[in-house]
RORO-698073 format. One record per residue (C-alpha): residue in one letter; x, y, z; residue number from 1. Coordinates in steps of 0.25 Angstrom, whole numbers, m for minus. Layout:
// residues N
> type,xx,yy,zz,seq
> A,X,Y,Z,NUM
...
***
This chain:
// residues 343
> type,xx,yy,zz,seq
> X,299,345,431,1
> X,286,354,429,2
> X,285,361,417,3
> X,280,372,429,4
> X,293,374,431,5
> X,299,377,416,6
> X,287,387,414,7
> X,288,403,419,8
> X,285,411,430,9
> X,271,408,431,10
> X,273,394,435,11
> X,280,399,447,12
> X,267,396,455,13
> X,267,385,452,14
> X,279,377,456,15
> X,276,366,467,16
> X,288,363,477,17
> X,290,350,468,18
> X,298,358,456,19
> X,307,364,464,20
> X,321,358,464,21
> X,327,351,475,22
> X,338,358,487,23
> X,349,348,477,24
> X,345,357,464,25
> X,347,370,471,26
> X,358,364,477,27
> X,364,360,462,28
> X,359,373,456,29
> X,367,383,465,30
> X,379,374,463,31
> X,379,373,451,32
> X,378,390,450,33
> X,389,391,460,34
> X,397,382,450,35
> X,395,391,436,36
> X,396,403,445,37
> X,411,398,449,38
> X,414,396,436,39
> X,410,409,430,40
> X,417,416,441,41
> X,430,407,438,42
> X,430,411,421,43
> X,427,426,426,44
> X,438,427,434,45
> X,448,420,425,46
> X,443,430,414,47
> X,445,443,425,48
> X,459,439,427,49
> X,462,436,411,50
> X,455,450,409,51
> X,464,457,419,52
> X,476,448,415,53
> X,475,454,401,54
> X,472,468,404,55
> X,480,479,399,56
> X,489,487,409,57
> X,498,484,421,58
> X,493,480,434,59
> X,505,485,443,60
> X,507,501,446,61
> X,517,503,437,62
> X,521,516,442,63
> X,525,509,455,64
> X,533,497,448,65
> X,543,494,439,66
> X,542,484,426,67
> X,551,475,433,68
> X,543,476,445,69
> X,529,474,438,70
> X,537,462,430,71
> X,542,455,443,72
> X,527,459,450,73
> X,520,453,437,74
> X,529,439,439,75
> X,528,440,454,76
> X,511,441,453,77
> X,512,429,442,78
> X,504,439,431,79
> X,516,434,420,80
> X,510,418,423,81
> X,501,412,414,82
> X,485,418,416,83
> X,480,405,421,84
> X,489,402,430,85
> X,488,420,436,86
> X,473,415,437,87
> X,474,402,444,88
> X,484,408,455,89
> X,476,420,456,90
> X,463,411,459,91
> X,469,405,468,92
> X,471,419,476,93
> X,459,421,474,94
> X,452,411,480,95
> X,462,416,492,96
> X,455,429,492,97
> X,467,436,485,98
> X,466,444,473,99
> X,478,449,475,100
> X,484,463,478,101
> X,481,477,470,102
> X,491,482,459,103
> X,487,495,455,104
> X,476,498,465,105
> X,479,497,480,106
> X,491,492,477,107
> X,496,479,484,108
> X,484,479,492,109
> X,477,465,493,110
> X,464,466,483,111
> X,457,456,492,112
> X,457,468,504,113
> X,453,478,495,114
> X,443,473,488,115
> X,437,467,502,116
> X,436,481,507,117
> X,428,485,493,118
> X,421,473,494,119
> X,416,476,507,120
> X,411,490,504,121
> X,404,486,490,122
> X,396,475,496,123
> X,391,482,509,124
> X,387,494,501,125
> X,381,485,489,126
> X,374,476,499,127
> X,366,487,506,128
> X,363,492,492,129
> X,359,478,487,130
> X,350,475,500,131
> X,344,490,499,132
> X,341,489,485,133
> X,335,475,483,134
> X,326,477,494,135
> X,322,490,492,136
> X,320,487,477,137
> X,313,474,479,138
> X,303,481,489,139
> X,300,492,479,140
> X,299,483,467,141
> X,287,474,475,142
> X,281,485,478,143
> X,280,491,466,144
> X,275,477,461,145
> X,264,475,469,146
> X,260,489,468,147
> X,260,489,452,148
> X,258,503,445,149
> X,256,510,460,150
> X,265,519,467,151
> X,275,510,471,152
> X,277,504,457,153
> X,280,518,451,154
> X,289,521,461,155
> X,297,509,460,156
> X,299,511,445,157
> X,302,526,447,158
> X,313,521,457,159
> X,318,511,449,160
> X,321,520,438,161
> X,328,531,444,162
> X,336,519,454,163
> X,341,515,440,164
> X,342,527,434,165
> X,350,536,446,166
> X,364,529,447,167
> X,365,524,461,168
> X,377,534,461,169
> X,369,548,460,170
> X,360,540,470,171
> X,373,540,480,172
> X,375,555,476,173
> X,360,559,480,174
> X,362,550,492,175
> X,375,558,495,176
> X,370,569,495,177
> X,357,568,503,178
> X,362,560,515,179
> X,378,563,514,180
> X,381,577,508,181
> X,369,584,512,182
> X,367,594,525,183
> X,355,586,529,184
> X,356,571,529,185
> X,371,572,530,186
> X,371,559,537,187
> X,376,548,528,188
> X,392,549,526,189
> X,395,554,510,190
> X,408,544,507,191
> X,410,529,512,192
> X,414,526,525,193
> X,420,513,529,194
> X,418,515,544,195
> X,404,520,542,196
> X,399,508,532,197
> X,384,509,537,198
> X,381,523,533,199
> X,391,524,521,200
> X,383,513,514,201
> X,372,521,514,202
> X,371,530,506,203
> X,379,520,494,204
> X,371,509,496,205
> X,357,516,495,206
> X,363,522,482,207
> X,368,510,475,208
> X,355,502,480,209
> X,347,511,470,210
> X,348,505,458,211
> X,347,490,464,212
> X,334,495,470,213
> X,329,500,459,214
> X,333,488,449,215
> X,326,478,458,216
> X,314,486,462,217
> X,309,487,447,218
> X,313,475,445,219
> X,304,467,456,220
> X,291,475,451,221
> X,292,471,438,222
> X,295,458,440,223
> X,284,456,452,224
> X,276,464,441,225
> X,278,453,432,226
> X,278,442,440,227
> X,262,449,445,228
> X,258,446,431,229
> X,260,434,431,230
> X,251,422,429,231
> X,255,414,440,232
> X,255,427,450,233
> X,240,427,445,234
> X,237,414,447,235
> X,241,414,462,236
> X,233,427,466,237
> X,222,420,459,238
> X,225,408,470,239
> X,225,419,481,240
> X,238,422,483,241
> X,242,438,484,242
> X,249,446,492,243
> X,264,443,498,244
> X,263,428,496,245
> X,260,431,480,246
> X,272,440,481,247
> X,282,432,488,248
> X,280,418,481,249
> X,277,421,466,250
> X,279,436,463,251
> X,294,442,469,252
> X,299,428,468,253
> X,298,427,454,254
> X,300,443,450,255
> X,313,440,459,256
> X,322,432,449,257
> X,325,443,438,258
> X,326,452,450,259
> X,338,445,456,260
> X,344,443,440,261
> X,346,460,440,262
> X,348,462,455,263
> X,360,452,454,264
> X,370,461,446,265
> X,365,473,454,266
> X,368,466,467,267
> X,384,464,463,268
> X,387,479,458,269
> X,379,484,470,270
> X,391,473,479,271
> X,402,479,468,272
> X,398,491,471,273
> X,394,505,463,274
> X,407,511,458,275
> X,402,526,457,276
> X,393,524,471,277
> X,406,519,477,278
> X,415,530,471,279
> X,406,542,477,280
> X,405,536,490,281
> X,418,533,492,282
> X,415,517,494,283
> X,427,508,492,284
> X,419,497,484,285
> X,421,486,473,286
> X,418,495,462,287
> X,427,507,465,288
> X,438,495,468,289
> X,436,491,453,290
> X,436,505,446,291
> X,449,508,456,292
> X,455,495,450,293
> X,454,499,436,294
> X,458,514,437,295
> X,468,511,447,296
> X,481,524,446,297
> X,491,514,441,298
> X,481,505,435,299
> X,471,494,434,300
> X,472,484,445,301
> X,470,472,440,302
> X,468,462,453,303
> X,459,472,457,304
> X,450,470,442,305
> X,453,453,444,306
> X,447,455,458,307
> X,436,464,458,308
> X,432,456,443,309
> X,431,445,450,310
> X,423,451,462,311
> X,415,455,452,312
> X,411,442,446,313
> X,411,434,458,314
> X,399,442,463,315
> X,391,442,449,316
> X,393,429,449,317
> X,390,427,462,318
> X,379,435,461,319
> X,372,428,448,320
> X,374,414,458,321
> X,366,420,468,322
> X,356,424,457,323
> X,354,409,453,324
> X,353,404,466,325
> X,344,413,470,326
> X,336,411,457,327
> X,334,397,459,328
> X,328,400,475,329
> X,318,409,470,330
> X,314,400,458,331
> X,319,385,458,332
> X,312,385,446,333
> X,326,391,439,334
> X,335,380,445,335
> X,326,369,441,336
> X,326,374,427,337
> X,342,377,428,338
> X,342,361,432,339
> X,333,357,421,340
> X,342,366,411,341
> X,355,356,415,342
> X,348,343,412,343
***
């Protein structure tokens, strides 16, 4: 292997089709991801339901049942069997699609209906926001780049900081009341509608969009910015090349790796959901689910804390195997040295 390959950012030019790993390697890589990935997910889960096992308090509506009747429920539902055995049978469930029924929180109901419903809402909403935000925030962010210390770059930065600043609920308020509450622009419904999905989603998605926006528009300008500094960048427009072909092939796809790093996290609690966003406007979403299931009248509901815990880790994970994946298509350079690391 070249030692081009081991150096930094400004060899990146520099790299010829014969370094780049064969379709096996790639192949290999994502496996091998997929693999750890399964695993963790595995140890996580095992430690949620250990957690919940062990937490203190009763998960039955014990104003609705007896002692005898929570014994006889407790030995009925196997939570009196050893906790290996409780996971292995409730694995197996799972991989059915059952997590069971609720407890203390939409009591007897099937979790896997509810949570389909939240699921639903969350990920409609979040993925608007997601798709509005990264691509608004990306636009801004080249803009300002290539437009260093002019108009466009301080007003990305000013927007950055207030999309940071302003909680992406006092956006939803102002939003509110603009185009919901006021006499004016009353045209956009001021609570979640399920039958009216298309303009509901508006006014929340927008809102929750603000700080994703914000996030990944500084962070492209300074990373272009960077990446515009350096040697190699300069070494190519002294061979000629400028404009959108310098931009495409050296500068976005090497500022693009640490952007994809922060926007991963931001993409998953944008698909869980913003609790207070989803409080105000009336949305029945993942995160009002999870705050419902611990403050629940006659207790915590602890299926639904297993459940959504599991939801939860399932799609960081998820999300940080996408990341790797999608790190080794922008830049094979980071799977040849993961397969150099193994040796």
């Amino acid at each position: 292997m070249s030692k081009s390959i081991g150096s930094g950012n400004g060899t990146a030019a520099g790299l010829t089709s014969s370094a780049f790993p064969h379709g096996d390697t790639m192949v290999k890589y994502i496996l091998k991801r997929v693999g750890v990935s399964l695993l963790t997910l595995l140890i996580i889960t095992f430690l949620l339901f250990v957690l919940v096992r062990i937490m203190p308090g009763n998960p039955f509506p014990s104003e609705r049942m007896s002692a005898e009747e929570i014994a006889r429920t407790r030995a009925e539902m196997g939570l009196d069997d050893p906790v290996i055995v409780q996971f292995g049978r409730y694995m197996l469930k799972v991989f059915q699609g059952d997590f069971g029924n609720g407890t203390a929180l939409y009591y007897g109901a099937p979790i896997s209906t509810v949570l389909g419903t939240c699921i639903k809402n969350s990920f409609s909403i979040g993925g608007i926001a997601i798709l509005l935000g990264t691509a608004v925030g990306l636009i801004l962010g080249i803009v300002a780049a290539l437009n260093r210390d002019g108009f466009w770059d301080v007003f990305c930065t000013v927007f950055s900081i207030l999309g940071v600043c302003v909680p992406s609920y006092v956006f939803l308020i102002f939003l509110m009341r603009i185009f919901a509450n006021s006499e004016v622009l009353f045209i956009l419904p001021d609570r979640f509608n399920q039958f009216d999905f298309a303009r509901s989603a508006i006014i929340p998605s927008v809102s929750m969009s603000l700080f994703t926006m914000s996030t990944s528009s500084r962070l492209t300008r300074n990373e272009m910015v960077g990446v515009m500094d350096s040697d190699y960048v300069v070494l190519a427009e002294s061979k000629g090349l400028f404009g959108g072909a310098l931009v495409r092939k050296h500068i976005l796809r090497n500022a693009l790796i640490p952007i994809v790093t922060v926007l991963a996290p931001l993409i998953v609690d944008l698909l869980t959901g913003a609790l207070v966003v989803e409080k105000i406007y009336g949305i029945n979403g993942i995160g009002k689910l999870m705050v419902d299931s611990l403050t629940a009248g006659e207790g915590i509901d602890y299926n639904y804390v297993l459940a959504l815990g599991i939801l939860y880790s399932s799609l960081y994970i998820g999300m940080m195997l996408a990341v790797d994946i999608v790190y080794g298509l922008i830049d094979p350079r980071i799977r040849v040295a993961k397969k150099g690391g193994s040796h």
